[in-house]
C-alpha positions as CSV (number, residue, x, y, z in Angstrom):
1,X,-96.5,63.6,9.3
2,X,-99.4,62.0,11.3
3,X,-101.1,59.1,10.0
4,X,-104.5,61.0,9.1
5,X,-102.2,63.2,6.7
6,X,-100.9,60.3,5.1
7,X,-104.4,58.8,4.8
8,X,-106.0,61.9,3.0
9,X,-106.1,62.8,-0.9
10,X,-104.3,65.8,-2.2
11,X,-107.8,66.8,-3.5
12,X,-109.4,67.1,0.1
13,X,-109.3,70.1,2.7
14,X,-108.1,69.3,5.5
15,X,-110.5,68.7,8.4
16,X,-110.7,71.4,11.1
17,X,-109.5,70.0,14.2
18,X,-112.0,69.2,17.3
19,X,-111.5,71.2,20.5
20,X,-111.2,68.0,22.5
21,X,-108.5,66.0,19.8
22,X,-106.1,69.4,20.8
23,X,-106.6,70.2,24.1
24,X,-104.0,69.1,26.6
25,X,-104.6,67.7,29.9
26,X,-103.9,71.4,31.3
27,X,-107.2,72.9,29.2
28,X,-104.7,75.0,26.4
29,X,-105.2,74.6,23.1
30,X,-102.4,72.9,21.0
31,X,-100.0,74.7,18.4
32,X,-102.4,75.8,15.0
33,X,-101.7,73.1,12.3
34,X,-99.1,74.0,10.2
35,X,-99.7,75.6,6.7
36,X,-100.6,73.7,3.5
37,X,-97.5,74.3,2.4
38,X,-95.7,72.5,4.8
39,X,-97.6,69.9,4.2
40,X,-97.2,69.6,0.6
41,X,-93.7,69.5,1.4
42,X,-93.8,66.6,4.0
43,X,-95.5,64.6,0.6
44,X,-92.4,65.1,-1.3
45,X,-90.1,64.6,0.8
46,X,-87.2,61.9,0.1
47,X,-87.8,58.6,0.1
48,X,-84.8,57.6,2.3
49,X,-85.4,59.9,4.8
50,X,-88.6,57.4,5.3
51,X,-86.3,54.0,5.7
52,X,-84.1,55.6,8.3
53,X,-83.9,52.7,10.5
54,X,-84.6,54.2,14.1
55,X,-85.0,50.5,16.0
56,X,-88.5,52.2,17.6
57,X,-91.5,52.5,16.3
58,X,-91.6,56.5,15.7
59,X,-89.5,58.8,13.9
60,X,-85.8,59.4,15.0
61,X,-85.2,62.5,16.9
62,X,-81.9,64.2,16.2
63,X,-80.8,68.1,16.9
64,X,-81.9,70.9,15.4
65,X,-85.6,70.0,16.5
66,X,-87.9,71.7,18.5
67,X,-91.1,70.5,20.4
68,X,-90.7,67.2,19.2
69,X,-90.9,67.9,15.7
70,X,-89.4,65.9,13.0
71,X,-85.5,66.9,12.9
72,X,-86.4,67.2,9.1
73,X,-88.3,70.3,8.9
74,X,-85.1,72.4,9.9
75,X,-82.3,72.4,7.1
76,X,-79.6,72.4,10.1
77,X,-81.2,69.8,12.4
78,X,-81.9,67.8,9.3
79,X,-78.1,68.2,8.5
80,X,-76.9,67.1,11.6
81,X,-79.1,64.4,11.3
82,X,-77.9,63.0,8.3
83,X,-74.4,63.3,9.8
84,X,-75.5,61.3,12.4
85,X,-77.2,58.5,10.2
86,X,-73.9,58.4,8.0
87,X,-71.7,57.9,11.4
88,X,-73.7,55.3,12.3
89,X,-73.8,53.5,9.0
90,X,-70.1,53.8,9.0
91,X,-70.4,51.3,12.3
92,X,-73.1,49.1,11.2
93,X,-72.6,46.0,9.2
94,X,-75.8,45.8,6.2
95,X,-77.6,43.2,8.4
96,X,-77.7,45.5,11.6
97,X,-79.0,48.3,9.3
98,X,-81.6,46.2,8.1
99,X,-82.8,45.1,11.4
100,X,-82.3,47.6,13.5
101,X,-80.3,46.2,15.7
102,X,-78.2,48.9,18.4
103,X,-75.2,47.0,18.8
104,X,-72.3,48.9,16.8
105,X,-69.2,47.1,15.7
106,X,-66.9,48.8,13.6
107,X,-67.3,48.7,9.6
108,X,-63.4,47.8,9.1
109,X,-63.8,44.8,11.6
110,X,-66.4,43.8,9.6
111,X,-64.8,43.3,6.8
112,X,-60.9,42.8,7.7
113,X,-60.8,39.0,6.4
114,X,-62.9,37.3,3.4
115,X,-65.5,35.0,4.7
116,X,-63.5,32.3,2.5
117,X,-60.2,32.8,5.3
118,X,-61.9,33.1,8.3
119,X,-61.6,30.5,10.9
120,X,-64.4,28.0,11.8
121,X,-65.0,25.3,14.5
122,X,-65.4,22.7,12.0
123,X,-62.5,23.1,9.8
124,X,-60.1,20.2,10.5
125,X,-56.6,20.0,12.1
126,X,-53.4,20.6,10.3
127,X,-51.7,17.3,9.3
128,X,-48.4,16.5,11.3
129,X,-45.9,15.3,8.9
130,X,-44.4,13.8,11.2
131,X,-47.5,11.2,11.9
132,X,-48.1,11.1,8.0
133,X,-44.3,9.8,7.2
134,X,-44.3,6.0,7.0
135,X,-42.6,4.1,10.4
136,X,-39.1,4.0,10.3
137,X,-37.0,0.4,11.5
138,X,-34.1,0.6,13.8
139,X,-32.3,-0.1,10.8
140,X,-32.6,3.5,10.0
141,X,-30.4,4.6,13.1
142,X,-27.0,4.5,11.3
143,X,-23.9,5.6,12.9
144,X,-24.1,8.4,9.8
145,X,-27.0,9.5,10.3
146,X,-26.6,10.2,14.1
147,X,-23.2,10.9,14.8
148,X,-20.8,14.0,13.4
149,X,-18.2,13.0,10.8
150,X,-15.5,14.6,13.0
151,X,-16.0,12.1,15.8
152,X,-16.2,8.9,13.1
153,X,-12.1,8.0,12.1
154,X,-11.6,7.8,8.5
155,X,-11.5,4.7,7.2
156,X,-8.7,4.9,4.9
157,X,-5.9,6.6,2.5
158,X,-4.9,9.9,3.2
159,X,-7.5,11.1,5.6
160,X,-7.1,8.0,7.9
161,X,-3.1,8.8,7.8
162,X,-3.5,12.8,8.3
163,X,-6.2,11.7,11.4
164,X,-3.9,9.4,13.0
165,X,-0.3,11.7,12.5
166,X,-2.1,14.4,14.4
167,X,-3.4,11.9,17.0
168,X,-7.1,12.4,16.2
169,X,-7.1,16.6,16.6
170,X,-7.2,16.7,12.7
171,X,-10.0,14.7,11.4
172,X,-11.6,15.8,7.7
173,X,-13.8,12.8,7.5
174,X,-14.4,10.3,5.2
175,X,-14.6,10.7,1.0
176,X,-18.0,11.2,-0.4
177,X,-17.3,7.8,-2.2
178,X,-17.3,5.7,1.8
179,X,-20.4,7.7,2.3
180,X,-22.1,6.4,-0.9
181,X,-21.0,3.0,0.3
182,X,-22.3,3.0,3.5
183,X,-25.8,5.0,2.1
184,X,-25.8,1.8,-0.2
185,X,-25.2,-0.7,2.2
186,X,-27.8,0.8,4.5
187,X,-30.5,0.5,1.7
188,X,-29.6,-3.8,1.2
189,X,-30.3,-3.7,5.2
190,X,-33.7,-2.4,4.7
191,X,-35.9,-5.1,6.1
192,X,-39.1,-6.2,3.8
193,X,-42.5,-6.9,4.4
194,X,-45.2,-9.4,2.9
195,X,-43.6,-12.5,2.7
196,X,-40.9,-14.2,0.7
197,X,-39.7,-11.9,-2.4
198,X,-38.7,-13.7,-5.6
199,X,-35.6,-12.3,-8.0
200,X,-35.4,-14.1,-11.4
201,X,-32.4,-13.6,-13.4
202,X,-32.5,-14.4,-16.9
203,X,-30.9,-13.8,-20.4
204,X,-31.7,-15.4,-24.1
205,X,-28.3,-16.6,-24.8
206,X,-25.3,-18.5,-23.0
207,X,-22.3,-17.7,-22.0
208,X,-23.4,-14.0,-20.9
209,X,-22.4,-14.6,-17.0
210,X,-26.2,-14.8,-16.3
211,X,-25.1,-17.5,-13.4
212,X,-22.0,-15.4,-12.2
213,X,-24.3,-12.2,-11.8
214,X,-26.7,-14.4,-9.8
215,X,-23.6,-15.6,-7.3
216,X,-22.4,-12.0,-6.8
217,X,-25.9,-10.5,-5.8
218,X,-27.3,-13.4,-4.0
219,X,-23.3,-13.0,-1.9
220,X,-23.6,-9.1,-1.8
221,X,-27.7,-9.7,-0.2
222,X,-26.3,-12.2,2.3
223,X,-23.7,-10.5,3.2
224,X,-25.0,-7.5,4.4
225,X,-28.7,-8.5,5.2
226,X,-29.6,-9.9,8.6
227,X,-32.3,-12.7,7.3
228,X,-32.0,-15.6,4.9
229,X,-31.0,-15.7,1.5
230,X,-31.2,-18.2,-1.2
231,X,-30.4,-18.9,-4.6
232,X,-31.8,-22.0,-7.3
233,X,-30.9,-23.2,-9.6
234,X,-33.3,-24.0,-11.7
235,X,-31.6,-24.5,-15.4
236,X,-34.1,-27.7,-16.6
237,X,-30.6,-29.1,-17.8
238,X,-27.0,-29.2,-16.0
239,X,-26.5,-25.6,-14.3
240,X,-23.0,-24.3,-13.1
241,X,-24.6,-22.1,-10.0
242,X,-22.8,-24.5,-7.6
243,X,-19.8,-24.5,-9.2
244,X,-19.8,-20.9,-8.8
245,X,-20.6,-20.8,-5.0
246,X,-18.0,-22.2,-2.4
247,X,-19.0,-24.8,-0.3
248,X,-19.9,-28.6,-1.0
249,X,-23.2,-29.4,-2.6
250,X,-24.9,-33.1,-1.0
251,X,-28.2,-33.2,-2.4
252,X,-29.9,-31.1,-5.2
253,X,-32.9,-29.3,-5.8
254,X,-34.9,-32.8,-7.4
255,X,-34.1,-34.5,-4.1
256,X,-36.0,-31.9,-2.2
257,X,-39.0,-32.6,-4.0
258,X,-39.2,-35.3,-3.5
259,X,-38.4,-35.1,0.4
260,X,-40.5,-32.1,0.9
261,X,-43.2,-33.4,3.3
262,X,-40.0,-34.7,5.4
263,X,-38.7,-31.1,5.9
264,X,-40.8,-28.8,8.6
265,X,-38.0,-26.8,9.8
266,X,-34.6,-24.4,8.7
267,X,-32.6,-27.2,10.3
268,X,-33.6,-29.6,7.8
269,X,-34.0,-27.7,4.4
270,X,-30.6,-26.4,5.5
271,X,-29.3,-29.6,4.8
272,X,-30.3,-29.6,1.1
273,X,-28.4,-26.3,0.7
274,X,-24.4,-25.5,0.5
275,X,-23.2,-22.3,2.2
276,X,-19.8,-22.7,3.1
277,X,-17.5,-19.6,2.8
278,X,-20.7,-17.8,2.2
279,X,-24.0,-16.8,4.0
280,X,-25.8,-17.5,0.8
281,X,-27.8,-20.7,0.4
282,X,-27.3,-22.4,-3.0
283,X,-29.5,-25.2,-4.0
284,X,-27.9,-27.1,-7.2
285,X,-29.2,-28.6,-10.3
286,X,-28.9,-32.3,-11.0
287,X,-25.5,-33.4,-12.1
288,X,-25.9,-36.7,-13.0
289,X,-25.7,-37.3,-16.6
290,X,-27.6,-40.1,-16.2
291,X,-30.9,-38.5,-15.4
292,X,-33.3,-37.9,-18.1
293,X,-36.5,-36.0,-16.6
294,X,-35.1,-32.8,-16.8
295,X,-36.1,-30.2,-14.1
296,X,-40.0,-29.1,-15.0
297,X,-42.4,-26.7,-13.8
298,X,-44.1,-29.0,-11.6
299,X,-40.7,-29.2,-9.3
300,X,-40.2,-25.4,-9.7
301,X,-43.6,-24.6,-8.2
302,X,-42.8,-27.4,-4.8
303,X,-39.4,-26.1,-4.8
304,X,-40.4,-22.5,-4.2
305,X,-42.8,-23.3,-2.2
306,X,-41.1,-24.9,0.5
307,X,-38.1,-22.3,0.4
308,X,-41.1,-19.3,0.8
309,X,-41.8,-20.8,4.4
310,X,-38.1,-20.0,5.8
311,X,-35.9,-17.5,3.1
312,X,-37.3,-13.9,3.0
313,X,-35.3,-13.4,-0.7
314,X,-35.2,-16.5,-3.5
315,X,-33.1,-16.3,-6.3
316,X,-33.7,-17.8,-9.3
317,X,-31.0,-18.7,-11.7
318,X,-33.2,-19.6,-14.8
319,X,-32.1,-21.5,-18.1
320,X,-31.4,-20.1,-20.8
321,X,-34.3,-18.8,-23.2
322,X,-38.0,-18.0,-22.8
323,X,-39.9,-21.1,-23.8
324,X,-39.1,-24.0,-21.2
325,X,-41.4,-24.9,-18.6
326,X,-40.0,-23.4,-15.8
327,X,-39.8,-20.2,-17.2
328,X,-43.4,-20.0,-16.9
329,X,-43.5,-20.6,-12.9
330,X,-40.4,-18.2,-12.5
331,X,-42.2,-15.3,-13.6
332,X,-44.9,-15.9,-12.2
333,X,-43.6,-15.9,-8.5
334,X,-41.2,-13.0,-9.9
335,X,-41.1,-9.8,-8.2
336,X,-38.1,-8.3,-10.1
337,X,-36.0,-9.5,-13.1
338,X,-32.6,-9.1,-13.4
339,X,-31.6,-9.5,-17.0
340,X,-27.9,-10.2,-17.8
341,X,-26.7,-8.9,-21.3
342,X,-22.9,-9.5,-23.0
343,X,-21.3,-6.8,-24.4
344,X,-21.6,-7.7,-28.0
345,X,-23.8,-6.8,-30.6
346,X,-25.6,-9.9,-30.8
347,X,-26.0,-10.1,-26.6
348,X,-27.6,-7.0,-26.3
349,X,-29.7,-7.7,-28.8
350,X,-31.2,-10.7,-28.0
351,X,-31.2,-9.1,-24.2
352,X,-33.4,-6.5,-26.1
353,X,-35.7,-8.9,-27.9
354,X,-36.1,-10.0,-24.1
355,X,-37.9,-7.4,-22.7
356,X,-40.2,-7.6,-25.6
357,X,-40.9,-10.9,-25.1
358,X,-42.2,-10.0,-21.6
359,X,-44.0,-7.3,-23.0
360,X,-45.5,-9.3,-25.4
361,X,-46.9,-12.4,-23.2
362,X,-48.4,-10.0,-20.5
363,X,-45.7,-8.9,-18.0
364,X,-44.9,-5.0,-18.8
365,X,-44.7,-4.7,-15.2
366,X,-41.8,-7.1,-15.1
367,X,-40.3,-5.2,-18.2
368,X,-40.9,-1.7,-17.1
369,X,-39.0,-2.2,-13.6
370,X,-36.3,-4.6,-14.9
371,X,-32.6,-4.2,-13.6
372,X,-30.1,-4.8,-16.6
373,X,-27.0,-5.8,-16.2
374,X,-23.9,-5.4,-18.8
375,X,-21.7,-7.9,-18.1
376,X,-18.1,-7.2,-18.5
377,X,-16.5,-9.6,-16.6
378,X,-15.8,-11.5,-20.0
379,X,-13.9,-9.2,-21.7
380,X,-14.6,-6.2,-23.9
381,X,-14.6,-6.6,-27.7
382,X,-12.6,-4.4,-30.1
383,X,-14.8,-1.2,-31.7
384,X,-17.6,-2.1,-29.2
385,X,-19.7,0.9,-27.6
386,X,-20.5,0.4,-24.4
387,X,-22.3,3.7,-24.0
388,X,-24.7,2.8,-26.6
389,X,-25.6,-0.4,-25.1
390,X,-26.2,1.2,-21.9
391,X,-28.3,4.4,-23.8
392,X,-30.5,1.8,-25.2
393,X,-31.8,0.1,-22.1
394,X,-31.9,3.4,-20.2
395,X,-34.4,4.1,-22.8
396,X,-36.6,1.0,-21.8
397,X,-35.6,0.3,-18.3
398,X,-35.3,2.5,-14.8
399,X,-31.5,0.9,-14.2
400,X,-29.1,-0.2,-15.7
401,X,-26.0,-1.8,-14.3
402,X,-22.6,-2.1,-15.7
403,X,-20.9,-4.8,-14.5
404,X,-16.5,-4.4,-15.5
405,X,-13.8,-6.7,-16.8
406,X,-12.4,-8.7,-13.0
407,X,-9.9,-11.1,-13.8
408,X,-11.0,-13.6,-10.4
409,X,-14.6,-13.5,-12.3
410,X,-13.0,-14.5,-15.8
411,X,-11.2,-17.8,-14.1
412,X,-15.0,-19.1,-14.2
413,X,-14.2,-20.7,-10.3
414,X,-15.7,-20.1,-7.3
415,X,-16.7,-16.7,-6.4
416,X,-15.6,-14.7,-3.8
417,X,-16.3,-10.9,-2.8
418,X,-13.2,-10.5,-1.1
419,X,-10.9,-11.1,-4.5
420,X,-12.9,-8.7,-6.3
421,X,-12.1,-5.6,-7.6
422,X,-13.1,-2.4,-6.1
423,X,-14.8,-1.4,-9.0
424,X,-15.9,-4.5,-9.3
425,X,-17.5,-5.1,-5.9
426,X,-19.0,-1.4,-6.2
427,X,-21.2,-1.9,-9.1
428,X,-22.2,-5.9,-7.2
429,X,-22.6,-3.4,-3.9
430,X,-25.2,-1.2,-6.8
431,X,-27.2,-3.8,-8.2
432,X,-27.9,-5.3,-5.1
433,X,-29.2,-1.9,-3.5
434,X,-31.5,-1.6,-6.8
435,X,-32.6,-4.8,-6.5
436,X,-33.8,-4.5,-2.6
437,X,-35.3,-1.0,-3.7
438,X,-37.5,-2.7,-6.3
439,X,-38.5,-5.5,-3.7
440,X,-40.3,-2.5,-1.1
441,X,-41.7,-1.0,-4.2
442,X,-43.7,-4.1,-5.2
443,X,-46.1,-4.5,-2.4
């Protein structure tokens, strides 16, 4: 419909056209107007054949036509028209209908992924696990880990016997137990960071083995760790830690106190320390009986001190209770606690009442990740459960050691790993692997 029909009111007759608007450029006379009728039915027609887009500025031509006319006036052209339209929706995305735009891309391309899952430029890398895992140490290249059990002789019993009778073609490999020994040793190896790391080991009540569980783990560390380990004694009265340890004791831990601006080097605090038989250092308690300051807080705190500049581990065998002055410095400076418990009623009780005492003066941390340890190596009393003793603390504490009967521990002489039992040594072997993994878990 031309844009004078749309302009005039139904009520109006329509103006007779002028001679010069129809003529051609030729001198004919154009086509007669088209009846009223027609018209009338141009006014009704659909409103969305009006918002076909087209992309030009004039109606859309499509078959069926003739002349030019609008394909809508013919029922077949306007069919094939609307077939048209609908094919080309079909490869239109909404926005190209809406703004004409003649580029086609097909509807199922469109809309083959969410917007949420499609790629984009700015979306960032995949993480590499293998950049996010924490640096390993050359420690971590263990003859387990990188060679085959088959090409590894069995260390002993039957599997060392059956590999050496068939001359090495028959080799079954080692029991799981060599292979949790070797996984536990490889976790003492595991070299620490941050400075010097402070054990305390403690109990409420004498005669628990509190200073023989403090021997066997400071021996088990040395033993196996490449750096320096020590062990104090710091009982404010007469302690027994060197009596436990092998080796000749020359000077004790007051003496380097008060000789501590003297001593700049390993050479020298060395010689305040006994390690023979052992690579453990073990500096002793006065023994006089004539001395009468007893060890304090003060010489704790200087002590420790010193020994931080050149031991990566310190043990600390403290006296017995809670409420002497060293106690106070000792868990302070304390990383992890071992607490040493009998196997009585009344020991593991009082070891009990100690981890509420921590709780209750401030140090749940020290509590929480506390390593108990059932001593054993005494003896076990008639109609005394064990199990129950150990249910209780695995109710308040991560791990919990037992430590068995060993007749060279019971003699109350020197230590030494080598006369120990194997179940023995395995559960010193334990303790000291839960003790290094509590040392990397607290920085």
């Amino acid at each position: 419909m031309s844009q004078k029909s749309q302009n005039q009111r139904p009520d109006e007759q329509p103006e007779e056209p002028k001679a010069d608007d129809v003529a051609d450029s030729s001198g004919t006379r154009a086509a007669e107007p088209a009846p009223a009728q027609d018209e009338a039915a141009d006014e009704v027609a659909p409103a969305d054949a009006a918002t076909v887009p087209t992309g030009t500025d004039g109606p859309v031509e499509g078959p069926g036509t003739a002349d030019g006319a609008p394909g809508d006036r013919d029922p077949a052209g306007r069919d094939a028209l609307d077939r048209a339209l609908t094919d080309d929706m079909n490869f239109r995305t909404p926005d190209e209908i809406r703004s004409g735009d003649a580029t086609q891309y097909p509807a199922h391309e469109a809309s083959a992924a969410p917007e949420d899952d499609r790629p984009s430029a700015e979306a960032p890398p995949e993480p590499d696990a293998a950049r996010d895992r924490e640096p390993e140490t050359a420690a971590s290249l263990t003859a387990d880990r990188l060679l085959d059990a088959r090409d590894r002789a069995p260390v002993a019993g039957w599997r060392r016997w059956l590999y050496r009778a068939t001359l090495g073609r028959v080799n079954v490999g080692d029991s799981d137990a060599v292979r949790l020994r070797r996984l536990r040793e490889n976790s003492i190896k595991t070299p620490l960071t941050g400075g010097t790391r402070y054990v305390t080991v403690l109990s409420r009540k004498g005669g628990v083995g509190k200073t023989t569980a403090t021997t066997l783990l400071g021996m088990a560390l040395a033993e196996v760790r490449e750096d320096r380990v020590a062990a104090l004694d710091a009982n404010p009265d007469r302690g027994t830690l060197s009596d436990r340890s092998p080796g000749q004791t020359r000077y004790t831990a007051r003496q380097l106190v008060q000789n501590r601006y003297l001593v700049d080097s390993f050479a020298k605090i060395s010689q305040y320390a006994s390690r023979q038989g052992s690579r453990l250092h073990v500096l002793a308690s006065d023994t006089d009986p004539h001395v009468a300051e007893a060890f304090d807080d003060a010489d704790y705190r200087a002590v420790t001190d010193l020994m931080g500049k050149f031991y990566s581990i310190v043990l600390t065998d403290s006296g017995t209770g809670m409420v002497h002055s060293v106690m106070q410095g000792s868990l302070e400076k304390s990383d992890v606690v071992v607490l040493v418990s009998g196997a009585s009623v009344d020991e593991a009780r009082l070891a009990s009442e100690t981890l509420s005492w921590l709780e209750a003066h401030g140090r749940q941390d020290l509590a929480r990740n506390a390593i108990v340890v059932i001593n054993q190596s005494a003896g076990l009393a008639r109609g005394v459960n064990v199990d129950e003793i150990e249910a209780h603390f695995s109710s308040r504490v991560d791990s919990v050691v037992r430590l068995p009967y060993d007749a060279h521990l019971a003699e109350g002489s020197e230590v030494s790993l080598d006369r120990l039992r194997p179940a023995t040594r395995e559960a010193v072997m334990e303790l000291a692997s839960l003790v290094v993994d509590e040392l990397r878990g607290t920085r």
